[in-house]
C-alpha positions in Angstrom: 4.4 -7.6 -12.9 4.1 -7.2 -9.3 0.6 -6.3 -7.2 0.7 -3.3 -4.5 -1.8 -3.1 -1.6 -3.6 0.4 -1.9 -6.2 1.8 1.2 -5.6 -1.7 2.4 -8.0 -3.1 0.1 -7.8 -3.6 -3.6 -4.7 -5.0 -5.4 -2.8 -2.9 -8.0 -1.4 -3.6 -10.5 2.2 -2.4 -11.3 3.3 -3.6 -14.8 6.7 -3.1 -16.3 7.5 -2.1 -19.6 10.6 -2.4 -21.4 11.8 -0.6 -24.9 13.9 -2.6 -26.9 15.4 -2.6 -30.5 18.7 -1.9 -32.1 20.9 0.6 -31.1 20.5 4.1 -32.2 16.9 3.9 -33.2 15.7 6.5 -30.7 14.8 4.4 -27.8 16.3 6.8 -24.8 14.4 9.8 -26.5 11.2 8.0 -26.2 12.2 6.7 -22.7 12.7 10.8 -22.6 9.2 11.8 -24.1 7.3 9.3 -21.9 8.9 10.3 -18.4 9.0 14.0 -19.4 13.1 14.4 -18.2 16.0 13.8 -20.1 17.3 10.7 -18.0 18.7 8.4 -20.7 21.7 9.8 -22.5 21.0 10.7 -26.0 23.8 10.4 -28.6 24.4 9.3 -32.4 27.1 6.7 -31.5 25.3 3.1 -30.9 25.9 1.6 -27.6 25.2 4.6 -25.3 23.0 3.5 -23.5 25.0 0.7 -20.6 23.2 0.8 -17.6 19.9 0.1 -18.0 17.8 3.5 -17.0 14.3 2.8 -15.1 11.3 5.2 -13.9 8.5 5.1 -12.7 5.8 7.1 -15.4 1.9 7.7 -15.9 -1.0 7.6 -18.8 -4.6 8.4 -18.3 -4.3 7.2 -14.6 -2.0 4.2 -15.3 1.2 4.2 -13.2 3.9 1.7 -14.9 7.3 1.0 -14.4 9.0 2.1 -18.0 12.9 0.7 -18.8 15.0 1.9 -21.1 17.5 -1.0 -22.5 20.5 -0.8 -24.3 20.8 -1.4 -27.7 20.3 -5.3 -29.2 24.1 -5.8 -30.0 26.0 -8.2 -29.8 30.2 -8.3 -29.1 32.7 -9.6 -31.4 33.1 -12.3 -29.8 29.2 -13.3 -29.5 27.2 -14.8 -32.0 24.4 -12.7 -33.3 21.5 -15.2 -33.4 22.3 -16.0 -29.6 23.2 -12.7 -28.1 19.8 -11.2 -29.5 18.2 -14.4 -28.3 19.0 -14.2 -24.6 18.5 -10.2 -24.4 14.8 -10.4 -26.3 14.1 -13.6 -24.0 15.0 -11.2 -20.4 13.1 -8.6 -22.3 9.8 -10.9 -22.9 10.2 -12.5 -19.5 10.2 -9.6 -17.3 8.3 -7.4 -18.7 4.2 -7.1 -19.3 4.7 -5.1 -22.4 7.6 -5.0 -24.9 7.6 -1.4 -26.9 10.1 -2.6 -30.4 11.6 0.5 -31.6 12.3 0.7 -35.3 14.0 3.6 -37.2 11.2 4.5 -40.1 14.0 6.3 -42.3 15.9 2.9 -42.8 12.8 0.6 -42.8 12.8 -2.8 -41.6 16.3 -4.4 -41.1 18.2 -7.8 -40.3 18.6 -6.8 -36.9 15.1 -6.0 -36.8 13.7 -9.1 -38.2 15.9 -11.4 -35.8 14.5 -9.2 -32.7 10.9 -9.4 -34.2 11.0 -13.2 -35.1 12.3 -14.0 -31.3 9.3 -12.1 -30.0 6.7 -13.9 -32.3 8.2 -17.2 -30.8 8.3 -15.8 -27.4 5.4 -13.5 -26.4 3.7 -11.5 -29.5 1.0 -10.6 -27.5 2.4 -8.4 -25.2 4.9 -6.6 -28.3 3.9 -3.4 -29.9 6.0 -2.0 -32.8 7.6 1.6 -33.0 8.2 3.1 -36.0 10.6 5.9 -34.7 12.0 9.1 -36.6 8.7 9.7 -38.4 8.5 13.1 -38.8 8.5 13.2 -42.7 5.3 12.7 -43.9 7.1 10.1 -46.6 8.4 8.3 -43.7 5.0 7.9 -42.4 3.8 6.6 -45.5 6.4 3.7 -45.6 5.7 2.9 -42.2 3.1 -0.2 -43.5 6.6 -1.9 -44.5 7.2 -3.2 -40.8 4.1 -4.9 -40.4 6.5 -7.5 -42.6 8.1 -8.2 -39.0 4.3 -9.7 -38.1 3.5 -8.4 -34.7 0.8 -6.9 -35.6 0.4 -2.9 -36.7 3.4 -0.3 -36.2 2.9 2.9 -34.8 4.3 5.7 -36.2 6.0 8.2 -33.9 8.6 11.0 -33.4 10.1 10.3 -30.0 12.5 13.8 -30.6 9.2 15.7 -31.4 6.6 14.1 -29.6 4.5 13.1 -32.8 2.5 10.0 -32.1 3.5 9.3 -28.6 0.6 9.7 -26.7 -1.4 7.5 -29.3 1.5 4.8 -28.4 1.3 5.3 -24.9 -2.7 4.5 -25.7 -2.1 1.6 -26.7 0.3 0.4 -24.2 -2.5 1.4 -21.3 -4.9 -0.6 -23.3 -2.5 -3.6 -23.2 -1.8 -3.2 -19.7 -5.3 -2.9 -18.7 -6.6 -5.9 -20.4 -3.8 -8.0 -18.7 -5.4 -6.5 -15.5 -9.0 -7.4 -15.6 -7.5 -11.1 -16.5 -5.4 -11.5 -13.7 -7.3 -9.3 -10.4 -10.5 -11.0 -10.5 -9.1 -14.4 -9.3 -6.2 -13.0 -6.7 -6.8 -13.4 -3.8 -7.5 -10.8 -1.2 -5.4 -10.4 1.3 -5.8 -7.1 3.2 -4.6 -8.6 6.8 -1.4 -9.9 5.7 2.0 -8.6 6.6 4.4 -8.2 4.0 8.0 -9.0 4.9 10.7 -8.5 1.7 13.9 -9.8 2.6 16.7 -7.6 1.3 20.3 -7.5 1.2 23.3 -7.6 -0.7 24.1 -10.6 -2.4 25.2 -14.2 -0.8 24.0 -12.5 2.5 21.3 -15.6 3.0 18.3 -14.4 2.3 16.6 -17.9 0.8 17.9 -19.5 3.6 16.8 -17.1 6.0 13.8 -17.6 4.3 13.3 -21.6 4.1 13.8 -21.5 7.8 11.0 -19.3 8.2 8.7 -21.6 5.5 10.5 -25.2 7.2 10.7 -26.0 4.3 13.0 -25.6 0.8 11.1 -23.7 -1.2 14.0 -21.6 -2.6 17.2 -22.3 -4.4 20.1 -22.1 -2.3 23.6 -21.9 -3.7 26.8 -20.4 -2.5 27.4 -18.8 -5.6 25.9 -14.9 -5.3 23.2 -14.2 -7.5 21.1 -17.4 -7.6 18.0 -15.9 -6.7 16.8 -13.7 -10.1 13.6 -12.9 -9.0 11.1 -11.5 -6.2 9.3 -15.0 -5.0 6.6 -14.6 -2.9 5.3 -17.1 0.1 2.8 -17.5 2.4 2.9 -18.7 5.5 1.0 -18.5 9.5 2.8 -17.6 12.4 1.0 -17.1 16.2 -2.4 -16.4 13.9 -1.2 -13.6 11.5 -0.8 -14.6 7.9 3.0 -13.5 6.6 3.5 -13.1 3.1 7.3 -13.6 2.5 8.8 -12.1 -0.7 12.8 -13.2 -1.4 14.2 -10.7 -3.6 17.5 -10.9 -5.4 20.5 -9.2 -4.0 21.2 -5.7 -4.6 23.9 -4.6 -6.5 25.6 -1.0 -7.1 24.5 0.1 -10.5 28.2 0.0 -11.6 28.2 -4.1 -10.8 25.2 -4.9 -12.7 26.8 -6.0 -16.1 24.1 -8.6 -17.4 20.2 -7.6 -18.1 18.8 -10.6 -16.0 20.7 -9.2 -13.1 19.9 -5.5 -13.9 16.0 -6.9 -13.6 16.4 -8.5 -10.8 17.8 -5.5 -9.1 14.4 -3.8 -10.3 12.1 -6.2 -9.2 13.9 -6.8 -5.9 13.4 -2.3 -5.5 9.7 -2.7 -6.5 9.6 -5.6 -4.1 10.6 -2.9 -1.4 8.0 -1.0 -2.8 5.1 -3.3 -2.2 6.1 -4.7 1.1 5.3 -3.3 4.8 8.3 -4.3 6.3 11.5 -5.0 5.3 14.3 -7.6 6.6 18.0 -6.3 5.7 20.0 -9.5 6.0 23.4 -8.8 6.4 26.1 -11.0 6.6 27.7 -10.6 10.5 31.5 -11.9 8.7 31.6 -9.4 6.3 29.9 -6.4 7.8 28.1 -3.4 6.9 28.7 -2.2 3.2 28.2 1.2 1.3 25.4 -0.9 -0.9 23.9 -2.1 2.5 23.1 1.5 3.9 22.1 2.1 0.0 19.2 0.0 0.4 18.6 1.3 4.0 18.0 4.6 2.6 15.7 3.3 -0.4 13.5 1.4 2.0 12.7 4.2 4.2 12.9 6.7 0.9 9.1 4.4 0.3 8.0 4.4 4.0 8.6 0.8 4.5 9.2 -0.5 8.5 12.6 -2.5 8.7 14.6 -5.1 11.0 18.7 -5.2 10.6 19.1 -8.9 10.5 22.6 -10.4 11.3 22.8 -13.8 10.1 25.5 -16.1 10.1 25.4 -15.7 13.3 26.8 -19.3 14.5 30.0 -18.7 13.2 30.7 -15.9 15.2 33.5 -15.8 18.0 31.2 -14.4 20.3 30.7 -13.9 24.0 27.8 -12.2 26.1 28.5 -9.0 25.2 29.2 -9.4 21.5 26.4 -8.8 19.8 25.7 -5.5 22.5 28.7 -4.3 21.5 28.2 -4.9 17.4 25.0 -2.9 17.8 26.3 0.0 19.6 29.0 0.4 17.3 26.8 0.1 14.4 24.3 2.9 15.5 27.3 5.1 16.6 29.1 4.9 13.0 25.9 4.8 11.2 23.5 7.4 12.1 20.6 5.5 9.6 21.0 3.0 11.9 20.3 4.4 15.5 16.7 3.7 15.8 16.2 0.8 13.8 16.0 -3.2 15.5 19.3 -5.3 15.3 18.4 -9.2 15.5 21.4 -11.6 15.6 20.6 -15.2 13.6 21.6 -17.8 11.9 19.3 -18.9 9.1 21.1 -22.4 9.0 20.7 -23.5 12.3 17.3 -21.7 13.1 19.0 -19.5 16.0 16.0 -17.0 16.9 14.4 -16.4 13.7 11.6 -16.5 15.1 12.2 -13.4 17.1 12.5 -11.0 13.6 8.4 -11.9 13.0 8.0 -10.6 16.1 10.1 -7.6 16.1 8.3 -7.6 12.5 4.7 -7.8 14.0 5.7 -5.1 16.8 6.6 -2.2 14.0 4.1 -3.2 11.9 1.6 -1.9 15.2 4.0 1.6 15.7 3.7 2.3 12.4 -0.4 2.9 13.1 0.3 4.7 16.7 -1.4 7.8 16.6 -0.3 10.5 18.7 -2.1 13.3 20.6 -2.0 16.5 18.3 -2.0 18.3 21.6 0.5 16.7 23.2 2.5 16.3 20.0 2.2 20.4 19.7 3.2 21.2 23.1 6.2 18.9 22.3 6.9 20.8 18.7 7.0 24.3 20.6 9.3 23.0 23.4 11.9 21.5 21.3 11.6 24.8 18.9 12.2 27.2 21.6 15.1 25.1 23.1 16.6 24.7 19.7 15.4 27.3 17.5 15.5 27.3 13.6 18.4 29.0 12.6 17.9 32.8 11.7 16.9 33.5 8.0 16.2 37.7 8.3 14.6 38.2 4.8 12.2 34.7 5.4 12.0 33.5 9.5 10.6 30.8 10.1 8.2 30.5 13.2 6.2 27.5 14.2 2.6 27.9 14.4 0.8 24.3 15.0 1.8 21.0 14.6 0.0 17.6 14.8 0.0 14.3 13.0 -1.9 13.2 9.8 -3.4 9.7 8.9 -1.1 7.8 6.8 0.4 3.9 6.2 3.4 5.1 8.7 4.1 8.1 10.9 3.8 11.5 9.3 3.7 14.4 10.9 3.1 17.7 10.1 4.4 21.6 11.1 2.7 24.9 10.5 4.9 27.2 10.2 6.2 30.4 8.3 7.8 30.0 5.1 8.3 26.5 4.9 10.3 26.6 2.0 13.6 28.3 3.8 13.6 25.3 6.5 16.8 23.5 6.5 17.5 19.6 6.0 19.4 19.8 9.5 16.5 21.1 11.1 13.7 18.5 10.2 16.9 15.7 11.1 16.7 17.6 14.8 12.9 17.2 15.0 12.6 14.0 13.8 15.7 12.5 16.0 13.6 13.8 18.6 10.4 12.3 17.5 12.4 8.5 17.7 13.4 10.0 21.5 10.0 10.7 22.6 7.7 8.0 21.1 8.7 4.4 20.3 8.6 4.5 16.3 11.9 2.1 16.3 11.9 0.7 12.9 9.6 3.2 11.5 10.1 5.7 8.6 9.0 8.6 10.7 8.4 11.7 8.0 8.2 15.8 8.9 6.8 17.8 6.4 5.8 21.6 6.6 3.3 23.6 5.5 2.1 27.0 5.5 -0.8 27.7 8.7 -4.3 27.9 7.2 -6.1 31.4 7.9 -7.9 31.7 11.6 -9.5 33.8 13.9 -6.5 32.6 16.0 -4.1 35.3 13.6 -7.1 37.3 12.4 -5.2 40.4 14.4 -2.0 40.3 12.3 -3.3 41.1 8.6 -0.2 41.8 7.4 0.8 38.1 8.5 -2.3 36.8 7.1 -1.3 37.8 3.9 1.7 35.7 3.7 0.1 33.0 4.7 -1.5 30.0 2.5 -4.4 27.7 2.9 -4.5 24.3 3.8 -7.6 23.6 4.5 -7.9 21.6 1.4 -5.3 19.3 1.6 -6.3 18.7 5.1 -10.0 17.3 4.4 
């Protein structure tokens, strides 16, 4: 489970849910139903399903994390009882409900039995049995025969046809919420801290990075990549301002996850991203930037999240005065993600300046609440239109009308204009590189939406505009 700050205020709760079972009971199709796309790959032959498949889904105002898992088989050269052991254990540990999916037409199985038994011993509170393929009213008659597995009543469903589903999904809200009302009363509030999630790619020294930080070991360091399985938060106080710190495990490419504790790790380190304010890419200055590096540059700002490039390792670096200048310019002029973000040079085993990324930290935590003058900022939007105009669409122009910027967690700002659908991605790049010119928002996921101009005495002459034009009044109160 992880907690998310909302208004400020209150904490959420973010639960995850993972559907397990044997292979080729249906469990991607329900995945399917749940999320309403056909992510998960659907076949007859067992074992599809390799990468594990994540999205984020909704029930009566409940957002979740749902997972879809591979199927609970073990290789030739594994034993059953302690392949099915270790996956249902990952399963049961990192997840706040467990959805067992059973095929009704077959009834309960061996396979089934040895899942079912290692969740009893494990977590049977948190399990709810499917009884998938149901569609035959016989089938739903024999359904009672899995309560045999003893995890409590089965639900019978039909994840190709939708039958059942939503009283499923009922039950798994219920399940969540009850976990909920244990769990927020007694957290503690914590509206005024800033949260830092320390990123990177594996071995890159995040834990150390942050036991310097804490002064004190509070994380298990190893050379060997990967040591670090979960998101661990801790607090700490630094010139007055509480810090919440949250280590995540290193992020993989998709293709390099081969084990299910590292394939949760990978999703609890993304919804640690999720939950934070800022994060700290930690990169490791020997080895350099990677593909997977500007990967999880792109998903931090893809949730709005404030970042600091962090190169650590930094005191084994044949280095002179003008080093780290030059590593930063050449950075920012290969990687275009990377010209207006802060580049801190460290070394998390000596304690070389690590103090300096809280400040940075602290410093784009303030730009991401700068508000701008919607007068100014609209002047600004019509000069950099008319010196760079949007390129000509004849059948659907688009002509800038207002701008200004709305109220939001990070800087958003938004243009009026004329058909707001035919503006191109190289266009809002333009504006926004020149939002990062004119106003200090280094570190800062600046956003540029467009919508169509609400109606106003301001256009009331040009009717035949007017009519092409939609409302947002609305959506602006």
């Amino acid at each position: 489970m992880c907690f998310v700050l909302q208004g400020g205020a209150a904490l959420s709760f973010v639960p995850v849910i993972s559907i397990v079972g044997r292979p080729n009971v249906g469990k991607s199709s329900l995945f399917n139903r749940i999320i309403g796309k056909r992510v998960a790959v659907i076949d007859d032959m067992p074992g599809v399903t390799r990468d594990r498949n994540y999205y984020t889904a909704s029930w009566n105002g409940l957002d979740f994390m749902l997972v879809d898992t591979g199927g609970m088989l073990p290789t030739v050269r594994e034993a059953i009882p302690e392949a099915i052991h270790e996956q249902v254990r990952i399963a049961v540990n990192e997840s706040d409900v467990v959805v067992l999916v059973t095929d009704g037409r077959t009834g309960p199985t061996d396979f089934d039995e040895m899942i079912a038994k290692q969740l009893k011993r494990e977590a049977s509170e948190k399990v709810i049995v499917a009884v998938n393929k149901a569609e035959a009213r016989d089938v739903r008659y024999e359904a009672d025969k899995f309560r045999s597995l003893g995890l409590g009543k089965p639900f019978s469903i039909s994840a190709l046809h939708g039958n059942g589903v939503a009283d499923l999904l009922d039950e798994m809200v219920d399940l969540i919420r009850h976990k909920t009302e244990e769990i927020i009363p007694g957290s503690e509030n914590c509206e005024d801290e800033l949260k830092l999630a320390v990123v990177g790619r594996p071995n890159a020294g995040k834990s150390s990075l942050v036991n310097r930080l804490l002064n004190q070991n509070r994380m298990i360091v190893d050379s060997v990549p990967g040591t670090t399985r979960d998101a661990i938060d801790s607090r700490l106080v630094y010139n007055e301002k509480k810090i919440v710190l949250i280590d995540t495990a290193g992020l993989r490419k998709r293709s390099h996850i081969k084990l299910d504790l590292e394939y949760y790790s990978n999703l609890r380190a993304i919804s640690s991203i999720e939950r934070s304010d800022i994060c700290l890419l930690v990169i490791d200055v020997t080895v350099g930037i990677g593909v997977q590096d500007l990967r999880i540059l792109r998903k931090i700002f893809e949730f709005h999240k404030g970042v600091v490039v962090v190169w650590n390792k930094w005191d084994i670096m044949n280095k002179d005065h003008k080093t780290f200048d030059q590593l930063v310019a050449d950075a920012r002029k290969q990687y275009v993600e990377l010209r207006f973000v802060p580049m801190v040079s460290i070394s998390a085993l000596t304690g070389q300046r690590v103090n300096v990324i809280l400040n940075t930290a602290m410093e784009i935590k303030e730009r991401m609440t700068c508000r701008v003058s919607s007068s100014e900022f609209e002047n600004r939007i019509f000069e950099w239109t008319r010196v760079h105009p949007h390129p000509a669409i004849p059948e659907n122009p688009v002509r800038f009308l207002g701008a200004k910027q709305v109220v939001a967690p990070f800087p958003l700002f938004r243009g009026f204009v004329t058909n707001p659908e035919s503006i191109v991605t190289s266009y809002t790049r333009y504006l926004i590189n020149k939002i990062y010119e004119t106003y200090d928002f280094r570190g800062c996921p600046v956003v540029m939406d467009f919508r169509p101009i609400a109606r106003s005495k301001r256009f009331a002459g040009n009717s035949s505009e007017n009519k092409n034009l939609e409302s947002t009044d609305s959506e602006e109160k």
